[in-house]
N, C-alpha and C positions, 0 to 999 in steps of 0.2 A: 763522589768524585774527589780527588787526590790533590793538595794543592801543587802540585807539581804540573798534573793533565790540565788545569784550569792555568797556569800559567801557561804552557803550552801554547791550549788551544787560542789562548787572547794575542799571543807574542802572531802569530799564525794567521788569525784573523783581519786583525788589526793590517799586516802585511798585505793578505789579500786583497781586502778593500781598497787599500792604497794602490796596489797594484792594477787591477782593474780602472779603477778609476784614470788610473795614469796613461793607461795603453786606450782606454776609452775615447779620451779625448784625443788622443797623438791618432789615434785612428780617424776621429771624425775631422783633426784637423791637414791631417794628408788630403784623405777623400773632398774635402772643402776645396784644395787647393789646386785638385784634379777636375772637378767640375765645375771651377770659377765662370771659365770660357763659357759653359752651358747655361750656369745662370743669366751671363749678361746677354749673349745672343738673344737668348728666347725672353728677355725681360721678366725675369720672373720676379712677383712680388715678393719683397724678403718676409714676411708671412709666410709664405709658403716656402720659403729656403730652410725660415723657424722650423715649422713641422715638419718637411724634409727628413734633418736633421734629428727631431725629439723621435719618429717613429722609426727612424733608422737605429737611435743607440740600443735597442732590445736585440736585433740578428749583431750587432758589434758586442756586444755580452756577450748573448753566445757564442760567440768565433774565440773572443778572449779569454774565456774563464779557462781553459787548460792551460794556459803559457802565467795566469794570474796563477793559478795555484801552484803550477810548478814553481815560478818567482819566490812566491810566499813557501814553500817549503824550503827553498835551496837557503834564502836570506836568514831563514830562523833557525837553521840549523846551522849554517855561518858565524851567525851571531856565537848560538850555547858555542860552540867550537874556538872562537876565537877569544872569547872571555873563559875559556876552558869548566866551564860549567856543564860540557855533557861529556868531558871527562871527569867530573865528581860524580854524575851519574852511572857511569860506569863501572868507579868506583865501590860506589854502593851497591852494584850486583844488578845494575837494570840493565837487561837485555835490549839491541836494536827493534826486536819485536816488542818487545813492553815501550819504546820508547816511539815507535811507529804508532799504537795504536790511538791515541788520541788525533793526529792525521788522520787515518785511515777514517777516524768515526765523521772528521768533520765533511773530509774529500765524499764520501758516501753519501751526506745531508745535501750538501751543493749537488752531488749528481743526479740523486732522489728530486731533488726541485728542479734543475736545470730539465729533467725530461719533460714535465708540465712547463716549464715557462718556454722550453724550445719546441714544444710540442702545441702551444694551447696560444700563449702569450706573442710569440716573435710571431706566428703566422698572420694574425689580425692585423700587427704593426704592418709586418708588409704587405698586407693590403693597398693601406694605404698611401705607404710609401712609392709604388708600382702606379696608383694613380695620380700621384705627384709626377711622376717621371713619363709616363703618357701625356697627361693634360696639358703639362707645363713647361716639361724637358721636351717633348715631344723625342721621346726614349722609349724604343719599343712596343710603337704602336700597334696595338689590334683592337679595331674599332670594335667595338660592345655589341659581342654577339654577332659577328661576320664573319662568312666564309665555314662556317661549322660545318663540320661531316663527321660522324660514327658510326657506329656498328651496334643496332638494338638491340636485336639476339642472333642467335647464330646464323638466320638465313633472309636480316632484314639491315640493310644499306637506308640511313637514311642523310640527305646534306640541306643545310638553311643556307641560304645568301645571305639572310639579315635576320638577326632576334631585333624584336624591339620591346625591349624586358616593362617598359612602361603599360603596353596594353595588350601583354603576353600575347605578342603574335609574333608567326612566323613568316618571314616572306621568300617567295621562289624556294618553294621548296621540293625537293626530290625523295621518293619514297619506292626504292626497288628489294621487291622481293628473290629468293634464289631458290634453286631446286636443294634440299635438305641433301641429297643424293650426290648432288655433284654443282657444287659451290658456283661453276660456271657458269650454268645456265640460268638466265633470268627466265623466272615465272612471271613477275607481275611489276608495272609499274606505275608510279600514281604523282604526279607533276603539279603541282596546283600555285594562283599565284600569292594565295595565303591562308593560313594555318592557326586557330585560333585554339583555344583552349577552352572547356568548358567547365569549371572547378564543378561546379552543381552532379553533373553526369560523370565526371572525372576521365572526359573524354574528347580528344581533336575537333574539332570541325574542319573542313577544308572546303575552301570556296576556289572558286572560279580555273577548274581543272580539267584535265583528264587520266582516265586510267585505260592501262593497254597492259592486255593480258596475252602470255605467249604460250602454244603448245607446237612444237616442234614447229615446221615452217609457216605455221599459220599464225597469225594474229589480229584479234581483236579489240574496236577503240571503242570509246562511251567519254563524250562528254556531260558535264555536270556541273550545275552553278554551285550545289552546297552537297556535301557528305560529310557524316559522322565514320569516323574510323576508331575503331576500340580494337585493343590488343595489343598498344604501343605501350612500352616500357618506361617512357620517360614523363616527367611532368617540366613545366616552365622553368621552376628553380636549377632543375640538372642540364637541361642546354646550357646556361651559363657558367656551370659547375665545369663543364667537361672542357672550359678554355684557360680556367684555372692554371697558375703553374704550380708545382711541389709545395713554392717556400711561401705559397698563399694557404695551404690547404693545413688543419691542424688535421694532428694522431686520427680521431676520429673521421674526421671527411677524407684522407687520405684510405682508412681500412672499409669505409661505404663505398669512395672510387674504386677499387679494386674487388671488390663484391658487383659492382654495376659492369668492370669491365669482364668478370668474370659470366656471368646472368647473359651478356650479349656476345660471347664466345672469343675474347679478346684475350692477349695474355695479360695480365697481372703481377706479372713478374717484378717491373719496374716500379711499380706503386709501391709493392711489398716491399722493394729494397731500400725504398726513399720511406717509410715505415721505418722499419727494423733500424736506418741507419741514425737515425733523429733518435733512436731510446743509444744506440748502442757510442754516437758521437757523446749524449752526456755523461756516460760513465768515462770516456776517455780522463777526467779530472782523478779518477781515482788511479788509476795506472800512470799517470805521471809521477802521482804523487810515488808510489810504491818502486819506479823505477828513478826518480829523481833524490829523494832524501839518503838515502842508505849511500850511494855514491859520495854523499857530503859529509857526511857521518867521519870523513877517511880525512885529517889534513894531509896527507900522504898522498893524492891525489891532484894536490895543484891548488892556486887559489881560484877563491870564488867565481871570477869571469872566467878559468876554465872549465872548470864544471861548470857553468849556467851553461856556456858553450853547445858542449857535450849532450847534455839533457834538451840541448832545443833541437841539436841535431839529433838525437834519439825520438823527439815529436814530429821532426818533419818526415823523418822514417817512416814514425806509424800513417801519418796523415797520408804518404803516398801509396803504402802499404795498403791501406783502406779504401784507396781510388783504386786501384789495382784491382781489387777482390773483386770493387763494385761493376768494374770491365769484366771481368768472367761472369759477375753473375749478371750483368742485362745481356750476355750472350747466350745464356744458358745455363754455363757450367757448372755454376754453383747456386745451391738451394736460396734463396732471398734472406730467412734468419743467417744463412752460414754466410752468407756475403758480406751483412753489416757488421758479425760478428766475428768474423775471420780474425782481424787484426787486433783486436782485445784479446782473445783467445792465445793467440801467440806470444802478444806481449807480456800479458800475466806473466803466463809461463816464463815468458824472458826476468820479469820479475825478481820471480819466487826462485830462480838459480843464483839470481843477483845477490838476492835476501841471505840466502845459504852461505854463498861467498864471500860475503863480507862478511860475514858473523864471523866466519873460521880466520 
């Protein structure tokens, strides 16, 4: 490495860090001052205001780190510009692409880690930060394991009233089968008012029910204090899995949800897109970078709070441009990878014209 790239990349770093750090806090101290009211209402111990906040700062990283690297690009090339030092470089015969690449290597390293820590890391955080805001906020409550209904596999309906995850049982539960032929018609139904789990046998019990089986206008009931039922798809841990939302679920539980809703005849669409969009939102650092620096590169272009300007409205671009895609593809229109990746795809491209044109 070149003392030159190592200058660079510390002038860059160094930025970044500050950067982040700066909008980290301006962010946690907005959101503080938006949920002041909820703290005091609901008395919440400031303990828990603490944690709140410490398992919040990981999804505020990841929201920040594109606007922190576009920062730290725009600044550091400001700086060589204004001390005219990357016109000595220029001088010296180093191309805008020789002068990007040390950028590029580092925006790549952060996007390479952001997809494990936006993928592995921020979903644990919110976990818990989600039971903060239940318990305590009394924000978005769904009591633990109520009201559950899905779809096993293709022609089994089943709904819980109550999980109660401590003695993996089910209560008031519904269990309808359908004719494979035509989705409509119930074949069988099995009611019971509790549901237990056997890990030993790896199979339901269900106490105190009935089952009522239908063939065309007739039908018949059978009660029963206890039955074993096998051939159900799910075990204890995946009823609570399925009330999950996205920004709880990491890379992997998200591509296992989508294999489970796939296995029970559901589409999967949406999972895959909340997938594909978590790898594809972390490489967005690298495309700032690629359309933000070369713009700066130009004192001809204005000064620095224009161009930042400029470059945040070229990210709000992408950022709506990306909610767009992700509207056609939970409609259908567009394939899950091409959804998340629509707008990187473009924007490259938007790039690499830019790249071109500024060079000439």
């Amino acid at each position: 490495m070149k003392i030159l790239d190592r200058y660079l990349i510390k002038q860059f770093v160094q930025t970044f860090l500050f950067g982040l750090l700066a909008f980290t806090l301006l962010f946690v101290l907005i959101d503080m001052m938006e949920n002041l009211d909820d703290f005091i209402d609901q008395n919440v111990p400031g303990q828990y205001i603490f944690e709140f906040y410490l398992v919040f700062i990981p999804e505020i990283i990841r929201l920040m780190l594109p606007v922190s690297i576009l920062l730290s690009g725009l600044f550091t090339t400001g700086k060589l510009v204004n001390l005219n030092e990357l016109t000595a470089m220029k001088s010296a015969g180093i191309s805008i692409f020789r002068y990007l690449i040390p950028f590029v290597i580092v925006s790549f390293i952060i996007s390479t880690a952001a997809v494990y820590f936006g993928g592995y890391i921020v979903p644990e955080a919110n976990k818990h930060k989600i039971f903060i805001e239940q318990t305590f906020m009394k924000k978005g409550i769904v009591f633990s394991g109520s009201n559950i209904y899905f779809q096993d596999n293709k022609t089994r309906i089943v709904s819980v009233s109550f999980y109660d995850k401590e003695r993996n049982q089910a209560n008031r539960v519904s269990i309808q089968e359908f004719d494979p032929d035509d989705h409509t018609i119930m074949k069988k139904r099995i009611d019971a008012n509790r549901m237990v789990y056997d890990s030993a046998k790896s199979s339901w019990i269900l106490n105190n029910g009935t089952e009522r089986s239908f063939s065309g206008d007739f039908e018949t009931s059978a009660d029963f204090s206890s039955k074993e039922l096998h051939g159900l798809n799910f075990k204890p841990e995946d009823i609570l899995k399925k009330q999950q939302k996205p920004e709880e679920m990491s890379l992997a539980e998200l591509l296992n949800f989508a294999d489970e809703q796939l296995r029970s005849g559901n589409d999967p669409t949406v999972v895959l897109i909340e997938f594909h969009s978590k790898i594809a939102f972390a490489f967005s650092c690298l495309i700032v970078i690629l359309f933000g620096v070369p713009i700066s590169t130009n004192k001809r272009k204005g000064s620095l709070a224009i161009q930042f300007g400029i470059n945040i409205l070229i990210t709000f671009i992408y950022l709506v441009f990306m909610k767009i895609s992700q509207a056609f593809g939970k409609n259908g229109v567009l394939q899950p990878f091409i959804t998340a990746w629509a707008a990187n795809f473009l924007f490259i491209a938007g790039a690499i014209i830019n790249l071109i044109r500024v060079r000439r």
